[in-house]
Backbone bond lengths (Angstrom), bond angles and torsions (degrees), N, CA, C in turn:
res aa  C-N    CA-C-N  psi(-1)  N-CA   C-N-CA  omega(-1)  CA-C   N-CA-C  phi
1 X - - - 1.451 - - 1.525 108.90 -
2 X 1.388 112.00 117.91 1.585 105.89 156.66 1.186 142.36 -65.35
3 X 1.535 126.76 139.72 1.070 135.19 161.05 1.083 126.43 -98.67
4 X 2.093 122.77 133.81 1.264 136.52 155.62 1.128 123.63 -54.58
5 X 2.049 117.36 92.85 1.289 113.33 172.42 1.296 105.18 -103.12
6 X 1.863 103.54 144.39 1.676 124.89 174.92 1.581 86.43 -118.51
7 X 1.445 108.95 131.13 1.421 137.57 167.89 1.418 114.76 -107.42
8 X 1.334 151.23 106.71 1.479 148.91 -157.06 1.304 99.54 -117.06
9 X 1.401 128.01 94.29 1.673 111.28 160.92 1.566 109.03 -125.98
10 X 1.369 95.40 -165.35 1.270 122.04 -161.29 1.797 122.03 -98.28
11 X 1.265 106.24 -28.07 1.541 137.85 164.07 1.875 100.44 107.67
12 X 1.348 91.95 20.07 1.715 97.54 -169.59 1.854 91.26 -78.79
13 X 1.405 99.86 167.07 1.693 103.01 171.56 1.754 117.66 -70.44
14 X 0.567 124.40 -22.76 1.684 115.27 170.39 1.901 109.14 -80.56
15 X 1.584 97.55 -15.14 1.651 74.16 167.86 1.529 109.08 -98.78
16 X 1.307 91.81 -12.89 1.873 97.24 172.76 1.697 109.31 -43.65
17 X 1.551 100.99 -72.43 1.193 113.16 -170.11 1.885 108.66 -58.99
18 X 1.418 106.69 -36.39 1.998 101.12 177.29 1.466 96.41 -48.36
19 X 1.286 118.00 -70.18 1.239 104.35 -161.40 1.933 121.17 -51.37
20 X 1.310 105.12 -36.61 1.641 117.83 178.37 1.994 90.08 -61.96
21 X 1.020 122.60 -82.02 1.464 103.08 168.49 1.205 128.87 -16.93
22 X 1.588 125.97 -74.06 1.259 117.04 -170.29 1.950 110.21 -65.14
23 X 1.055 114.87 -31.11 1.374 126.16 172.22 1.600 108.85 -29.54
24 X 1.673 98.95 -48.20 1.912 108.15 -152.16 1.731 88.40 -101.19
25 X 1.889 102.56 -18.32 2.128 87.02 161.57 1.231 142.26 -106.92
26 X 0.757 105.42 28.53 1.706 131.04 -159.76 1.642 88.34 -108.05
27 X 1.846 101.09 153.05 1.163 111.24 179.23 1.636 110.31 -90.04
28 X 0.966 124.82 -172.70 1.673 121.98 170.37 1.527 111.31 -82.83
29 X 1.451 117.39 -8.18 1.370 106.80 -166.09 1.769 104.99 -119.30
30 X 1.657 100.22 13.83 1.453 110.69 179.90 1.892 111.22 -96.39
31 X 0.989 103.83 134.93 1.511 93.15 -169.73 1.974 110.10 -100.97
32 X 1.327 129.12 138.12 1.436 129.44 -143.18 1.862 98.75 -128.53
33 X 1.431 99.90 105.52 1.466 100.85 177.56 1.672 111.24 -103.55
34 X 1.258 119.18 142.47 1.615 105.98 -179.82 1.603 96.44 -105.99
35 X 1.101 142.44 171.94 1.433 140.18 157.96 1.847 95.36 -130.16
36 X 1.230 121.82 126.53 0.700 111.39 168.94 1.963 127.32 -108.72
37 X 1.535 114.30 120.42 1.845 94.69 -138.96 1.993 85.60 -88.58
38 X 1.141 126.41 -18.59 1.104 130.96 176.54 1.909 108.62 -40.16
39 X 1.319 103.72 -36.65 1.511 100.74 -169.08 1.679 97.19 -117.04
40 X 1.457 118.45 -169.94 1.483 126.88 -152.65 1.822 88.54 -103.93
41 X 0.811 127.22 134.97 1.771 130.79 161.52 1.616 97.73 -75.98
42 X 1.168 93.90 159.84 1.813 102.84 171.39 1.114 118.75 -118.41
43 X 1.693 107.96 18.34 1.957 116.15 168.11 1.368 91.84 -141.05
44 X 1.579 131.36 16.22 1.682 130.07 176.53 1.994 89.31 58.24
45 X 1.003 122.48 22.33 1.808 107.96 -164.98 1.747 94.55 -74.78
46 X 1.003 129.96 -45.50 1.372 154.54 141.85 1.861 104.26 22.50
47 X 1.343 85.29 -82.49 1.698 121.01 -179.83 1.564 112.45 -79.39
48 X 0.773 141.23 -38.27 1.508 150.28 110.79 1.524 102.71 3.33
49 X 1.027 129.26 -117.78 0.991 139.65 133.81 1.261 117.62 57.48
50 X 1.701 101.52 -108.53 1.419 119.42 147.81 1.526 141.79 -47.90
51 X 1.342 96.24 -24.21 1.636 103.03 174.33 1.713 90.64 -70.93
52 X 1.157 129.15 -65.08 1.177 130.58 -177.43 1.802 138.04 -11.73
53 X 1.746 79.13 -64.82 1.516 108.92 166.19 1.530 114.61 -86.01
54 X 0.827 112.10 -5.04 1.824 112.80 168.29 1.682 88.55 68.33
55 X 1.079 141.37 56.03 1.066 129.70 152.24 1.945 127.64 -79.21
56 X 1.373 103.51 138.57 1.116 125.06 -154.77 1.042 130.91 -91.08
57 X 1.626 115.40 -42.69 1.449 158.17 -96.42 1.479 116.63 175.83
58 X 1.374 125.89 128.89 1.523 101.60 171.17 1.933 76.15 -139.57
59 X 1.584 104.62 161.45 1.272 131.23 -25.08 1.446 121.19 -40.79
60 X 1.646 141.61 153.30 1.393 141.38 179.88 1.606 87.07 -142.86
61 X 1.176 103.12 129.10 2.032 107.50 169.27 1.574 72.43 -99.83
62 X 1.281 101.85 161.29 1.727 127.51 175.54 2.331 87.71 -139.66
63 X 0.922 113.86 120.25 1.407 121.88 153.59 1.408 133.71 -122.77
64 X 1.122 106.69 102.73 1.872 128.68 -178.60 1.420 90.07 70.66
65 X 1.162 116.58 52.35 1.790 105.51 162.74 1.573 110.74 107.83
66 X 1.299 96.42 -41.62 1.731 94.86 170.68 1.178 144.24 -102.71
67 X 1.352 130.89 162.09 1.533 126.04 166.99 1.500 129.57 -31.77
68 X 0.863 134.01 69.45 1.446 105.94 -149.85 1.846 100.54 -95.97
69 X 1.499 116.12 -19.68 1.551 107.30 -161.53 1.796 83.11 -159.35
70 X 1.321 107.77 129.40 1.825 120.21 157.35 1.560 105.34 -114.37
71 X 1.388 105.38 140.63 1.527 123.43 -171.47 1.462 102.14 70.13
72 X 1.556 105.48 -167.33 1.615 132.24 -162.95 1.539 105.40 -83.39
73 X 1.613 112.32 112.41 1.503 112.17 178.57 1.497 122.51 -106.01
74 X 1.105 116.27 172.07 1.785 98.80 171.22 1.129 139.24 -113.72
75 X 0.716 130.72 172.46 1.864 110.04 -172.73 1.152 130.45 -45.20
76 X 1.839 102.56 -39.69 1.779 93.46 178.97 1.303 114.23 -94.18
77 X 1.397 111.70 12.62 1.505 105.99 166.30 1.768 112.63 -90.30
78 X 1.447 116.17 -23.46 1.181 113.36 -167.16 2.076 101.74 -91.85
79 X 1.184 119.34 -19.33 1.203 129.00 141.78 1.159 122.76 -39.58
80 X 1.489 107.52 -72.40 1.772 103.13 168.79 1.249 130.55 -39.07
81 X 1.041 126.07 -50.84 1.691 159.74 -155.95 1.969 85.87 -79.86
82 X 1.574 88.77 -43.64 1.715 74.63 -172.37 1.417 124.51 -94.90
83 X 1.752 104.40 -5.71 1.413 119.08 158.37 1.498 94.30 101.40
84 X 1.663 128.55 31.32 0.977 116.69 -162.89 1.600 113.81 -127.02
């Protein structure tokens, strides 16, 4: 089963690498959005978004709606998280 991942960073290097992490833990049938809040969205969906989830913090994984991880995680945690 796939999971909806939202990744929120900053364009700093630890969100570089979250996302290169979650990239290599994620299943093939999970689909991987980055928002990046450092720069302007061109539908504000971004900020939206994040206002939503009350995010705080970037890096923030968001999975199927929730918080699932703040800051830089590692593979077998984002596995876990994804039940995988």
């Amino acid at each position: 089963m796939g999971h909806e991942i939202e990744i929120f960073t900053s364009g700093c290097y630890l969100c570089r690498e979250t996302v290169e992490i979650v990239e290599k833990a994620k299943c093939s049938e999970c689909t991987l959005t980055e928002y990046n809040l450092a720069e302007k969205c061109e539908s504000e969906i971004c900020l939206v978004r994040a206002k939503k989830y009350g995010i705080k913090a970037t890096p923030t994984i968001v999975v199927d709606g929730r918080i699932a991880i703040e800051g830089k995680p590692t593979v077998e945690k984002v596995k876990k998280i994804l039940g995988l």
